[in-house]
Structure formats: C-alpha cells, structure tokens
C-alpha positions in Angstrom: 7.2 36.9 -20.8 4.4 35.9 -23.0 2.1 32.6 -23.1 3.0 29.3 -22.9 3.0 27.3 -26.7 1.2 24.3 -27.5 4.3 22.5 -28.4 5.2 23.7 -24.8 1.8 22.3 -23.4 2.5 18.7 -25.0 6.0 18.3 -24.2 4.9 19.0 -20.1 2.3 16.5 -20.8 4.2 13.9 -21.7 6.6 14.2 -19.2 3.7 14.3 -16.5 2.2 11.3 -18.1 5.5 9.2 -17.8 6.4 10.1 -14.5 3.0 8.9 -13.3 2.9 6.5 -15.2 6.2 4.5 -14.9 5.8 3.8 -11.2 2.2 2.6 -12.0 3.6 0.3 -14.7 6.5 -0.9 -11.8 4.1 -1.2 -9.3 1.6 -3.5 -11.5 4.3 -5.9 -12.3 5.4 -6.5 -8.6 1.7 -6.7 -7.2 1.0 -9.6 -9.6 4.3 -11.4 -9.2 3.6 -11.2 -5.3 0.1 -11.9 -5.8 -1.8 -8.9 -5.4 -4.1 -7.5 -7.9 -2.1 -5.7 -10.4 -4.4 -3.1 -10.5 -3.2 -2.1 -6.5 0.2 -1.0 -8.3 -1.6 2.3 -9.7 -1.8 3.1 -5.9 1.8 3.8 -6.5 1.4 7.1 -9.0 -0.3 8.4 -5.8 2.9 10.5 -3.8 1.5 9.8 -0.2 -0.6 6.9 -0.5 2.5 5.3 -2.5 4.5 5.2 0.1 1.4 3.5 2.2 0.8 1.1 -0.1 4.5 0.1 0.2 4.4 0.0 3.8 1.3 -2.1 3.8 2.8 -4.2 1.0 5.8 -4.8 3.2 4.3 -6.1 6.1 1.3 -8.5 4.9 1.2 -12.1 3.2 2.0 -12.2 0.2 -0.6 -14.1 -1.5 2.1 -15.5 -4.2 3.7 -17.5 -1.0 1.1 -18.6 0.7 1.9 -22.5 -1.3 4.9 -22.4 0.6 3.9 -21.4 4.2 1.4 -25.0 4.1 4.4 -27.2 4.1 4.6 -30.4 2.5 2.1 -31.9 1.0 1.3 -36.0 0.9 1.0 -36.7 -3.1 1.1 -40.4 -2.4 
C-alpha cells in the first residue's frame, strides 16, 4: 500500500470533472430551451440543490411559453 500516482491523480480528475460537468452541460441546454438563464443549469452539478432546482423547474412558467399562454393575437 503505497501513494497514490500522478497518472492516478489525473485520471480521478477527469472523471470528477465529467461527472460534474455533463449534468451542468444537460442542465444549460434545457434552461435556455425553456427560457431560463442557461447559467441556472450549473445548479444541477449540485447533488441536493439539483434535485431543487428540478422541482422548482417543474412547477413554474416556463418563460419559453409564456407567447402561447396570451392567446391570439389581432395582426390585422
């Protein structure tokens, strides 16, 4: 049982940085298609305030279809 290697080190590190950062990346694409800031989908990397921001996400207007909620409009 000795030390852990640098090669070691990196390889932990990039897994790390792609598990926190795929659901960032995920999360950033559906906050702008719903009409969100993008930058709300980082909230998702977060473990417990992920699942919040889901939750909140869920249950509020979504910004991207508010245009539809106004009902027709008289274009003339």
């Amino acid at each position: 049982m000795g030390s852990v290697s640098i090669v070691h080190s990196v390889l932990i590190l990039l897994i790390l940085g792609l598990v926190l950062a795929l659901p960032a990346w995920f999360g950033m694409r559906i906050a702008a298609r719903a009409g969100f800031a993008p930058a709300s989908g980082i909230l998702l990397a977060i473990p417990i305030v992920g699942i919040v921001t889901m939750w909140v996400w869920a249950f509020r207007r979504w910004p991207a279809l508010e245009h539809l909620s106004s009902g027709p409009t008289d274009r003339g």
